[in-house]
Structures are given as C-alpha cells and as structure tokens.
C-alpha positions in Angstrom: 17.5 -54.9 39.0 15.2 -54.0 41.6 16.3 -53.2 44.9 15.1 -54.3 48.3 15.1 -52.7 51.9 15.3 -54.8 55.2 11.4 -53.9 55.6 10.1 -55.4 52.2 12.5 -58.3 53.0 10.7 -61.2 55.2 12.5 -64.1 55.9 10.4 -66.8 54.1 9.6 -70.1 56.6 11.0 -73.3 55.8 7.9 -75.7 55.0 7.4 -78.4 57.6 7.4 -81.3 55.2 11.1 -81.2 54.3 11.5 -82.4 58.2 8.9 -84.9 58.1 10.0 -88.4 58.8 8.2 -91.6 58.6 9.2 -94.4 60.7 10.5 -96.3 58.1 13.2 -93.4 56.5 14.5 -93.2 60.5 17.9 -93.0 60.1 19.1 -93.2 64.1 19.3 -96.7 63.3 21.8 -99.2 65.2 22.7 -100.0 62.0 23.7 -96.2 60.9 25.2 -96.3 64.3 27.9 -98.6 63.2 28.1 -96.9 59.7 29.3 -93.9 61.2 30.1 -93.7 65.1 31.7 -96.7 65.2 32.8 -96.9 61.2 31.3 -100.3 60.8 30.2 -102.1 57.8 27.5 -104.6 59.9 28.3 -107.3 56.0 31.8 -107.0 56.3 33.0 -106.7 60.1 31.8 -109.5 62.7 31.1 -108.8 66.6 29.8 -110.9 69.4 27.1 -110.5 71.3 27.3 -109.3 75.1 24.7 -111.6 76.4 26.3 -114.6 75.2 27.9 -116.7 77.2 31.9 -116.1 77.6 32.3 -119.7 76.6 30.4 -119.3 73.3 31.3 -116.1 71.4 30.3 -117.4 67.7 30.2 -114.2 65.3 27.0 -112.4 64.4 26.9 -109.4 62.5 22.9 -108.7 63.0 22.5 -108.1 66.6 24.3 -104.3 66.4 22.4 -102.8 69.5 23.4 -105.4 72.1 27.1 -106.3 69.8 30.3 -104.7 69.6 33.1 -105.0 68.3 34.9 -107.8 68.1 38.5 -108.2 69.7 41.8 -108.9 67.4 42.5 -112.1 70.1 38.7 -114.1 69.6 39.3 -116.4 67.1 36.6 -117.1 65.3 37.0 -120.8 64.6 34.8 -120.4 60.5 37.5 -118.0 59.7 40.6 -119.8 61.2 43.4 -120.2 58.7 45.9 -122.8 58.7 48.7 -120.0 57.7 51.1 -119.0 59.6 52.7 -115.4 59.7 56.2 -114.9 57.7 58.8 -112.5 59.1 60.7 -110.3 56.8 63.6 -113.0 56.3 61.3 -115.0 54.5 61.1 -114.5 50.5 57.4 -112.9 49.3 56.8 -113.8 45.6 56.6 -110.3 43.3 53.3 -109.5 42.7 51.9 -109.4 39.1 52.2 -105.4 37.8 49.2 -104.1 36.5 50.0 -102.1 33.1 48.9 -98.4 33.7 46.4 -97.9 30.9 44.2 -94.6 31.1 41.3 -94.2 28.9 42.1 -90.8 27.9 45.7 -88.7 28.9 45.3 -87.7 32.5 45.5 -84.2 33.2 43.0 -81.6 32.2 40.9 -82.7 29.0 41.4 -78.6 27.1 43.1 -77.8 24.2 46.7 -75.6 25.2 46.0 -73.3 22.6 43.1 -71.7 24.6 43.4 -69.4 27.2 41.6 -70.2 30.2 40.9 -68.0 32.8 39.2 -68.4 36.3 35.9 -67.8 35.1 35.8 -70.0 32.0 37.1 -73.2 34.3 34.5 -72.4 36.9 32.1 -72.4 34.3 33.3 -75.6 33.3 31.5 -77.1 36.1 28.6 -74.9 36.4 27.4 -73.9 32.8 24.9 -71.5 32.1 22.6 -73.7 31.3 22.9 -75.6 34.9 22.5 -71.9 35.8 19.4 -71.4 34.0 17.6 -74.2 35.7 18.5 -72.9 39.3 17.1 -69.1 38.2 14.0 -71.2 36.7 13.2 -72.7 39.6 14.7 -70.1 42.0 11.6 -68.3 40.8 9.0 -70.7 40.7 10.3 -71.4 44.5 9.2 -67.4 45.0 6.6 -67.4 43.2 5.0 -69.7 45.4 6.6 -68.1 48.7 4.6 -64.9 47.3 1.3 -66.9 46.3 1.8 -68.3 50.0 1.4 -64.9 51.7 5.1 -63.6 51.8 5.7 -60.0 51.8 8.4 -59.1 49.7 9.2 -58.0 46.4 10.4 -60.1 44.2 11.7 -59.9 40.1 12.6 -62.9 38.3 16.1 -64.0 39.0 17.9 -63.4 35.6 21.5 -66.1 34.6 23.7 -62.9 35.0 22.3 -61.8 38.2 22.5 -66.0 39.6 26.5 -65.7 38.5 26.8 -62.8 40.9 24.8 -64.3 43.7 27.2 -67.1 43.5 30.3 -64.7 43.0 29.0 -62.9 46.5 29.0 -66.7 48.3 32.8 -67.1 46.9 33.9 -63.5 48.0 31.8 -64.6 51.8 34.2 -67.3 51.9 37.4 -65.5 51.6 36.5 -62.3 54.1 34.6 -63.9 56.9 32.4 -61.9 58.8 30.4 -63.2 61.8 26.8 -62.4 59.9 25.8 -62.0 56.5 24.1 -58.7 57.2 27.3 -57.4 58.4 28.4 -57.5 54.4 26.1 -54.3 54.3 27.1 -52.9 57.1 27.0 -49.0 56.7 29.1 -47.4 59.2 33.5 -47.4 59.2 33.8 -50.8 59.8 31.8 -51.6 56.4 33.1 -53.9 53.5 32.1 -51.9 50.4 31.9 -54.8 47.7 29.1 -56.9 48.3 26.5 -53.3 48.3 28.2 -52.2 44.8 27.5 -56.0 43.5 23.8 -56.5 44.7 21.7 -55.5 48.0 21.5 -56.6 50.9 17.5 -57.8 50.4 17.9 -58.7 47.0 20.5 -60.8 48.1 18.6 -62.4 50.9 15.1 -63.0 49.1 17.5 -65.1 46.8 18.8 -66.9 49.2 15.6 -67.6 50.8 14.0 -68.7 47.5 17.2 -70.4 46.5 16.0 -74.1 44.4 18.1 -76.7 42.7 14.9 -78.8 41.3 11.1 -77.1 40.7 8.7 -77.3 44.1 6.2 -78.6 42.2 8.5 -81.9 41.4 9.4 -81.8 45.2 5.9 -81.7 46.5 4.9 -84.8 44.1 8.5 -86.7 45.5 7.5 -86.1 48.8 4.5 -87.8 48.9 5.9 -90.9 48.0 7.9 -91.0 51.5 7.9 -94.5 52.8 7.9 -96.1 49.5 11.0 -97.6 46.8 10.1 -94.7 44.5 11.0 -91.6 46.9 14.3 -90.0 45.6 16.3 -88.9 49.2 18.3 -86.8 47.0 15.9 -85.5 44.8 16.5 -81.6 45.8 20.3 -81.7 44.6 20.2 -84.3 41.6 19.9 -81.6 38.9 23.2 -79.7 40.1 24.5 -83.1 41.3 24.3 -84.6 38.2 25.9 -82.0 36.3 28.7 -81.4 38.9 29.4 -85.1 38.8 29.6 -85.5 35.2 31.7 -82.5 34.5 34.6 -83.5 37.1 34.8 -86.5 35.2 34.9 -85.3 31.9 37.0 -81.8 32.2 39.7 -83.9 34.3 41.5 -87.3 33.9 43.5 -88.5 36.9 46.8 -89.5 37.1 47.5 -93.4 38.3 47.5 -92.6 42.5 44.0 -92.7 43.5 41.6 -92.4 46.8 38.4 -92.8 48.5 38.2 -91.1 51.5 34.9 -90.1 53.1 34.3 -86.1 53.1 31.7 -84.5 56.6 29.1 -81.7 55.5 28.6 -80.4 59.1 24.7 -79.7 59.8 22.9 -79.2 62.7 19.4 -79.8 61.4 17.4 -83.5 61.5 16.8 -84.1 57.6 16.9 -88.1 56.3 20.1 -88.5 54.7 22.1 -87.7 57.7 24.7 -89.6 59.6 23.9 -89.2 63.4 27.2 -89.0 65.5 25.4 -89.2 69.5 29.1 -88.4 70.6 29.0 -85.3 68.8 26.7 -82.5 68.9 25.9 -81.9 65.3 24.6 -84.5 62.8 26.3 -84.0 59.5 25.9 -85.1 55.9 28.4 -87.7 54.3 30.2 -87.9 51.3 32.2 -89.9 49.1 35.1 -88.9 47.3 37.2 -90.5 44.5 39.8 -87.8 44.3 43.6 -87.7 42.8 46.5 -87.9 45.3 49.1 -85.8 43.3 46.9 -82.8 43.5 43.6 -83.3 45.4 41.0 -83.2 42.0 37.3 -84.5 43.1 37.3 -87.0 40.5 34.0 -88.2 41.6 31.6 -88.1 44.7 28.4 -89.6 45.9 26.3 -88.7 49.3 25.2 -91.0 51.5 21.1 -91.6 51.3 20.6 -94.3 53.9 21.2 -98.3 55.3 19.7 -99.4 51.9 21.9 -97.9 49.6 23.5 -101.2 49.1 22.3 -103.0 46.4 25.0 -106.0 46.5 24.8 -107.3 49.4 28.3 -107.0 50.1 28.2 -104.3 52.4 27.9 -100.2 52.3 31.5 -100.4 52.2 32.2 -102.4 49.4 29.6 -100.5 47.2 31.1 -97.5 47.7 34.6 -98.5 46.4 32.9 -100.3 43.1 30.3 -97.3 42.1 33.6 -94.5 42.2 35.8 -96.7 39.9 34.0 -96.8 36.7 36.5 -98.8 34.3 35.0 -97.5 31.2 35.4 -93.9 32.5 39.0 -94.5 34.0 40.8 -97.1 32.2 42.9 -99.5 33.8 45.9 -100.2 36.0 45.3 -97.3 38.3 46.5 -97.3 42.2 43.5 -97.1 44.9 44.2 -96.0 48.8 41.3 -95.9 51.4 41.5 -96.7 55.1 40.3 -99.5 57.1 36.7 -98.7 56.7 36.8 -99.6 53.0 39.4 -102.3 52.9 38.3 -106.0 53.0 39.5 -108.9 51.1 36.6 -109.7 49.0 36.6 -105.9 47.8 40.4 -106.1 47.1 40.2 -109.2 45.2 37.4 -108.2 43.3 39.3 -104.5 42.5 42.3 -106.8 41.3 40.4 -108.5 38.9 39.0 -105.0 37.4 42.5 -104.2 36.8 42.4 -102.1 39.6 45.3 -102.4 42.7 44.5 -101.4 45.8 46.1 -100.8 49.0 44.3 -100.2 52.6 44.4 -100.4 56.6 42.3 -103.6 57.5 40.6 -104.4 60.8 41.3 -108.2 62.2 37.3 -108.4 62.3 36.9 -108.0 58.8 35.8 -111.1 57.2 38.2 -113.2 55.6 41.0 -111.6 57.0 44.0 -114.0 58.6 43.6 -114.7 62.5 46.6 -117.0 62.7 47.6 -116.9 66.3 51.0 -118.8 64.8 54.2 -116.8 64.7 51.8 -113.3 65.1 53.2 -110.5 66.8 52.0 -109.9 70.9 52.3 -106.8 72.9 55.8 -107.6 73.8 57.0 -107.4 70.5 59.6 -105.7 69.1 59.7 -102.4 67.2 60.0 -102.5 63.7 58.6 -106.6 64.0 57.2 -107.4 60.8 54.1 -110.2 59.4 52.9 -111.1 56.9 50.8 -113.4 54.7 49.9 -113.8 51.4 46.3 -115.3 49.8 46.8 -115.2 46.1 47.4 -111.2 44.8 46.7 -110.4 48.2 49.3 -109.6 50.9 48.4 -109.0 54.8 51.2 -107.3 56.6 51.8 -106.1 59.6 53.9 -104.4 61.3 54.8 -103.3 65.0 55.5 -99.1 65.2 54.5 -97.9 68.8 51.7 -100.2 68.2 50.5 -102.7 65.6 49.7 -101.2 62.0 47.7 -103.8 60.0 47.7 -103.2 56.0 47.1 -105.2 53.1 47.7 -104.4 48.8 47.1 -106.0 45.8 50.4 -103.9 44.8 53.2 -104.1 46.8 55.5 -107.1 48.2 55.3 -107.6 51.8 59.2 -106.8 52.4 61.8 -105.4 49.7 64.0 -103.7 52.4 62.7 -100.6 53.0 63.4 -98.7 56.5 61.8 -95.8 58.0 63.2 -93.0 60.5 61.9 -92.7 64.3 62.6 -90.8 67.3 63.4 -92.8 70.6 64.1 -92.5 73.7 67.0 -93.6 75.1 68.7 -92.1 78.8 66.4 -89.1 78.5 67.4 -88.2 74.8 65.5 -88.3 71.4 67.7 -89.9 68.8 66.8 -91.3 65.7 66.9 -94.9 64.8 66.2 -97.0 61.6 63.7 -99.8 61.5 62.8 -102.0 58.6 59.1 -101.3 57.2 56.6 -103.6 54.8 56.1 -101.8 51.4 52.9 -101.6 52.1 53.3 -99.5 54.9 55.5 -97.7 53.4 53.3 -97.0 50.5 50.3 -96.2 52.7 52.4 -93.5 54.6 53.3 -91.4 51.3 49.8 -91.5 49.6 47.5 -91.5 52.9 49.5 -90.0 55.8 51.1 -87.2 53.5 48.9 -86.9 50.7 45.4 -87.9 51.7 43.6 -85.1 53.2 45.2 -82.6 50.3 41.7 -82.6 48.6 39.8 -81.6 52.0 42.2 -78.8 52.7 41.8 -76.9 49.6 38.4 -77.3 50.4 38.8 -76.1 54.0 40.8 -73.2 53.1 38.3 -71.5 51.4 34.8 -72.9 52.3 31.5 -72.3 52.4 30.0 -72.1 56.0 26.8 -70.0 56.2 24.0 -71.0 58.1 20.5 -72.4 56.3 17.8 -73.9 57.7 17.6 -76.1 54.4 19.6 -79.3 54.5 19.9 -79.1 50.4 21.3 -75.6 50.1 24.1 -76.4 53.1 24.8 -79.2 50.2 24.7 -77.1 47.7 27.4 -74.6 49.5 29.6 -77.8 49.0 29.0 -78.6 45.4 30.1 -74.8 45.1 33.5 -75.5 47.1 34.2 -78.6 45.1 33.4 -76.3 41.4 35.8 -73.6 42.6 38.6 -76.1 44.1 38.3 -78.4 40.7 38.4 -74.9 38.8 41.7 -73.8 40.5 43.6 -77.3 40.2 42.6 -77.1 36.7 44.2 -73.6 36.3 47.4 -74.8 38.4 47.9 -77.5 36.5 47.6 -75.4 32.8 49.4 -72.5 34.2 50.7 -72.9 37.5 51.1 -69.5 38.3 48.7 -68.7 40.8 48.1 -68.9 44.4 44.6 -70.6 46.0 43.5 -67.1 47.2 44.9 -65.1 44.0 42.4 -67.7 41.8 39.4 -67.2 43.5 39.9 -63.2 43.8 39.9 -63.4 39.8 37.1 -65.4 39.8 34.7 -63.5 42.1 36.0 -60.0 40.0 34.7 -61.9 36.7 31.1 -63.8 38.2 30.7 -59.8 39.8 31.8 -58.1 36.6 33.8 -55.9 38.8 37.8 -54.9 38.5 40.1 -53.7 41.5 41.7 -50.9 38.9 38.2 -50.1 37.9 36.0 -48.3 40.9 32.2 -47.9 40.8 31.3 -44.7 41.0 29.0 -43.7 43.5 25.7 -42.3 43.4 23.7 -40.0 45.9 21.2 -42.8 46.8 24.9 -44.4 48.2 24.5 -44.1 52.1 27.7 -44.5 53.3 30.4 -42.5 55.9 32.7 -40.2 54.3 34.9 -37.8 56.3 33.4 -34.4 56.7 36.2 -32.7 58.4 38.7 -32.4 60.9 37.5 -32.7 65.4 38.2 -28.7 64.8 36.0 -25.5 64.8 34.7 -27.1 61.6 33.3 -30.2 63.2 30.0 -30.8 63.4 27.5 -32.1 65.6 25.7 -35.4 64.9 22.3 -35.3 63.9 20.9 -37.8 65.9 22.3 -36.7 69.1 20.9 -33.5 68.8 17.5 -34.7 68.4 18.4 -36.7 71.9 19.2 -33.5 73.5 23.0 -34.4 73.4 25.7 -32.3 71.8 28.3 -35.0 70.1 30.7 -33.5 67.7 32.2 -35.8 64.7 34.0 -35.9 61.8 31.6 -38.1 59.9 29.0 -37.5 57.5 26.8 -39.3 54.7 27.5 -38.4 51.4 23.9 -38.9 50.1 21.9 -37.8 53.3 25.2 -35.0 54.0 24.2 -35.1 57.3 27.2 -36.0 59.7 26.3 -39.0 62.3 28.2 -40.9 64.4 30.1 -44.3 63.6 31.6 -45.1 66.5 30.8 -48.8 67.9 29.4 -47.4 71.5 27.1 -45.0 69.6 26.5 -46.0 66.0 24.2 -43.4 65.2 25.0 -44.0 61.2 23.3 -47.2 61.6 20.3 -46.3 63.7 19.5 -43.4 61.2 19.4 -45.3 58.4 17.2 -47.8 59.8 
C-alpha cells in the first residue's frame, strides 16, 4: 500500500453540479414547510385560511403559505359527527384480536450452531461484494479527480484496504477527537492506532474520492434534473439497496413495532433535504420501521421530496404502508407511531392488512371525531377520560396536566387501568392514582419508554465527521445503522457483550489488528519516545537551537533520534516533521 504525505495530498473540490437546483426540485416549499416545521401532512390535516372572514372558516388544505393550523374548538361542519363522547363508566365492546402470525420465527435468521463474531455480523450487512462496488467506483471517482488536474497520488483502492477504511470511521466514532488530522497527530498527545492501520493521506484521498455509484452514471442522472426520470437518491441506491435488503432478511421482528422518523443533521443545501427555518441546519430525513423490544432497523426509507406520494393519501400515509410489507412480515403484528402518522383512514386501512395500530392523533386530522357533546374543556378534571368508537377504531382521550388524544385498532378504550402521578397538595408532592384508557396506557410503555431505544444506540456511537458531500454524510449513517443491527444481532445470539466491547472487536477484526498483539515499529516511525531524564543527560532540542534558543527536553524521535520538543506551547515535534 502506497503511502501519502500531507504535500502530495490535495483536497479534491466538490463539483458544482451536485448543488445545482432547478426551480422545479426547490424544496423550501410551503408545502415541505408543513412536512417538517410544522409536521403537517397538507392531505390529511385541514387549516383555515387567515384572510377569511372570522364568520366563514370552511377547511382548505391547499393554501399552506397564508393557512395554519387549525384549532381543536372550529368545528368543521363536513366533518361533524353525531357521536357523542363516552366516559369510562360506559361499557367499550372488545376489540377483534388479531392472531400473531410471522412469516418466518422472529429473531435473528442464523443457524445456532455457528459461531458468529463481530466481524461476520457486520459483514452481514455489508458484504464484500457491496464492498467491491464502492472500491470500483471509489477509483473510477479518482481516476477522474486525477484526469481533472488533482495532484495526488493515488493506487487503486483494494476490498481489504476499503474494510479498514471503514474500521478507521468505527474506531473515529468511539475516541472523538475535534479533527481528523488530529488521529495522526505526532507529538505526546498522539493516538497511535489509526498511523499503524493506514496514513494519514491515504486515508484522506479515500475519503475525498469516496463513491457509492460510478461518476459516469451520476453525470448521465444529473442531466435529467427537472424531469420524472431523475433518481434524487441515485448516489446511495447501490449501498441503500443492499443495506435495506439485508436488515430484512438477517432479522425478523418480534410483534411490537414502530415508525418513528430518524434526523441526519447537514448543513449543506442538496435536494432531498428537509428545511427547518427555525433551526440553523437543514438536515436529511429518514424513516424507520424498527423493533421496540430491542431497537433493530427493520427497514428505512429517506425522504426525496413533496412528490414522493404516489397515493394520494398523503406523505404520511405512504410512509406507514411502504415499511409494512405483509409478504415480508407476516401478520398480526403491533404498530406505534406519533401523531404525524396517525389518521383514521391509515388505521383502518392497517386493520384490514392484519396489521393493529396504535397512535397520538391531532383533532385536525380528517375524519377524526369533533363532538363538542360530553368532550372534556379546560376545566376538566384529572384523570377525565373520552372516548369513541367508529368500527375497529377507538378515539380516547384523556385529561393528564393537559389533554392526551390517542386512538388503536388494539386496545379497549377502558379496562381499568390506573397510572401513578405526583401532585401538589399544601406544598407537598404525593402520589395519587388516576384511571387511564388502555390506549394510553399502551402508548406510554412502547413510545414514551421504548421508542427512541433505536436512535440511542445509534447516538451512542455515531458517525459525525464533516463532508461537504450530502451522500457520504448519508452514507456515515447507513454505517451506524450496519454496526447497531450487527451488535443487536450479537446480543441477541450471545448476550454477552457491552455496545462499546462489540464495536472494539469489530474495528480489531475490519483493521486486522489485536490489543495482545503490538506492531512493531519501524525506523521510518516518527513518533516521541523518552530519551532521558531533565538531568545532566538531557538534551537540547534541535529546533530551538537552530532558533538561537537553548531548550532542554526529555523527548526524542526514534526514527529521526533527534530529541524535539512536545510540549503544547512549543511543539517543535510537529513543526519538524512538517
């Protein structure tokens, strides 16, 4: 393997075309607005126009830059429903139980006469031969870069060298330094691993050069910009596609279920983004179908734009319906999502998949009850409970320090449960029962507890260097969800590992390097070794010498065996070497 200085290493630009918008890909949108700074659904949630007339607030849902949101008191006289809200004395009918029948057994799809280590189960999820098409066009990216005018030297990227690359981005994740030079650092504040795995500018021109589909295939996507036929996510679909396919084949989840939406943070202006204007960045967004007992990416899809929706029932809705594949999954299984998801029509619809489903809801959802009837007020009670049934369907809600609004396709609206808070009562905090819907209920243990199990694994150990290229920040991501998949896999065959132990083993294997096995070094190694004691034996740095200066130190490099010095205020190791 050829290795590179910081002076034959240029950092290579990023072409101008990958930024290039047309007016009609434009995602700051009113209608991405309500996607994502309001969480929205313009087909599924109604608002009212502000220059209407107080007198006449009939819904719209296609005036989004002059609407917003509509309030839980307009009632909307198409939608009004002749119900009238139950309390919990009144008698809900038990709902119809959907037999739990998985298409395959769920837990990890490997026979438990193998031994599996980390390696193998990342591998799982990215093969060699998914490997082999990243070095392929890895190359062909610098092979261009070089054709282009970049000065740098460059060797074909080979499958074994690409596993070590991506062993260095794992091992960056666990010991966090503020730069990525700073991993090569040669001075007594140095890391030592990253130099004995690869250097610092072969590691960089790989990055630069770094492709998940060939340039040539990009540059002939990219002019078909403003047409049907452009592919948004044409730069990640190899790796995406492989990804996707093997968390659904190397994994079958248990019955409890969710779709949650998952942030890429990015501070670049690419067109698949999701512009927050209350927030400084504008970030990428994901879906997730993940498992609640353990937090397994079951599935995911990114977000590519307002006309992703080919149903017509609303970004939302589509969402839900392309994660639960029936002949993948089976049948019977549980879903939870939050109120952006959740609407009637997408509930019903789930129930007749075989699929129940249980959700927050937002009173300006269509088809949702607006019964002014019997419905709780501001003054009521805590621990007041509604509800109403439509068929399978069930709309609770419930009065906590303010109103909680869920509906399921699973639960009864009332079988006696209770729940625990603290009040106040003559300046102390006791704790007093107050009865709860089983919806609610529900909702709390999946969502509240279990919900956000999936991102933190992901969190923990993530992926956050800085690119200028919107698909390799993805790509950092499709990494975190192979090595989080890997590890539940390996907890749930083994269980005897922590998060941090797991991906230690795994970068040691990608690396081919052991902790009880140490490289030895060569005399081409420039790093600090100690050269002897602030004594009569001390000697004086080199480089302050030359300056005129007498500065005695302890310090010396073993393949230059000059002694320099490494202390922060004058790091003359690091300006001799450079």
């Amino acid at each position: 393997m050829a290795d590179y200085t910081d002076g034959e290493a240029q950092m290579l630009p990023d072409s101008e075309e990958e930024f290039t918008l047309s007016s009609e890909e434009e995602c700051d949108s009113d209608e991405e607005r309500l996607h994502f700074e309001e969480r929205l659904d313009p087909a599924e949630d109604f608002f009212f126009d502000e220059s209407n007339n107080d007198n006449d607030q009939t819904p719209t849902a296609r005036q989004p830059r002059r609407c917003k949101r509509a309030k839980t008191d307009v009632k909307a006289s198409n939608l009004q429903t002749t119900l009238s809200w139950k309390t919990e004395s009144d008698v809900d009918m038990t709902p119809n139980t959907l037999t739990f029948l998985p298409a395959r057994e769920p837990g990890p799809q490997l026979s438990p006469a193998d031994v599996h280590t980390p390696q193998s189960l990342f591998k799982m999820f990215f093969p060699e031969n998914a490997v082999s098409t990243l070095c392929r066009n890895t190359n062909a990216q610098a092979a261009k870069a070089t054709a282009n005018g970049c000065k740098y030297k460059w060797t074909d990227v080979s499958i074994s060298e690409m596993y070590k690359y991506i062993g260095l981005l794992l091992y960056m994740n666990i010991v966090r330094l503020s730069s990525i030079r700073d991993y090569w650092r040669q001075d007594f504040f140095s890391v030592a691993f990253p130099a004995k795995v690869m250097s610092k500018g072969r590691f960089l021109t790989i990055s630069w050069n770094f492709q998940m589909s060939h340039p040539e295939e990009d540059e002939e996507n990219d002019r078909k910009r403003g047409t049907t036929e452009h592919d948004h996510l044409f730069r990640i679909k190899p790796l995406m596609d492989t990804i996707r396919m093997a968390c659904k084949a190397m994994y079958h989840p248990k019955r409890n279920l969710v779709v949650e939406e998952r942030i890429v943070p990015w501070k670049a202006d690419p067109e698949i983004i999701q512009n927050m204007k209350a927030k400084p960045t504008r970030d990428f967004k994901m879906f997730v179908l993940a498992d609640l007992s353990n937090g397994y990416t079951v599935d995911f899809s990114v977000y590519t734009g307002k006309n992703s929706s080919p149903t017509g029932h609303g970004l939302s809705y589509d969402v839900v319906t392309s994660l639960l594949d029936r002949t993948v999954l089976g049948s019977g299984y549980h879903v939870y999502m939050d109120d952006f998801f959740t609407s009637p029509t997408l509930l019903k619809d789930l129930f007749a998949m075989k699929f129940g489903a249980c959700g927050t809801y937002r009173d300006s959802r269509k088809d949702c009850p607006r019964a002014a009837t019997n419905s709780l007020t501001a003054t009521s009670a805590r621990g007041s409970i509604r509800w109403i049934r439509d068929g399978p369907l069930v709309f609770v809600k419930w009065m906590d320090t303010r109103e909680v609004s869920v509906c399921s396709t699973i639960h009864s609206a009332y079988t006696g449960e209770t729940v625990q808070k603290k009040v106040k009562s003559q300046d102390t905090w006791k704790a007093k029962t107050f009865p709860c819907p089983a919806p609610v209920t529900a909702y709390d243990q999946h969502i509240h507890k279990r919900v956000h199990l999936s991102e933190d694994l992901l969190q923990c150990y993530s992926a956050r260097h800085k690119t200028m290229k919107w698909y390799r920040k993805v790509f950092y991501n499709f990494l975190d969800i192979a090595a989080t998949n890997a590890f539940i896999m390996h907890k749930e065959l083994y269980g005897n590992m922590s998060h941090k132990e797991f991906l230690e083993g795994l970068i040691e294997d990608l690396c081919v390097f052991s902790k009880t096995e140490t490289p030895e070094q060569t005399g081409d190694d420039h790093v600090p070794i100690p050269g002897g004691e602030l004594t009569s034996n001390a000697r004086t740095c080199m480089l302050c010498k030359e300056q005129g200066k007498r500065q005695e130190t302890p310090w010396k490099c073993k393949a230059c065996d000059v002694h320099l010095c490494v202390q922060l205020n004058r790091n003359c190791f690091q300006k001799w070497h450079n």
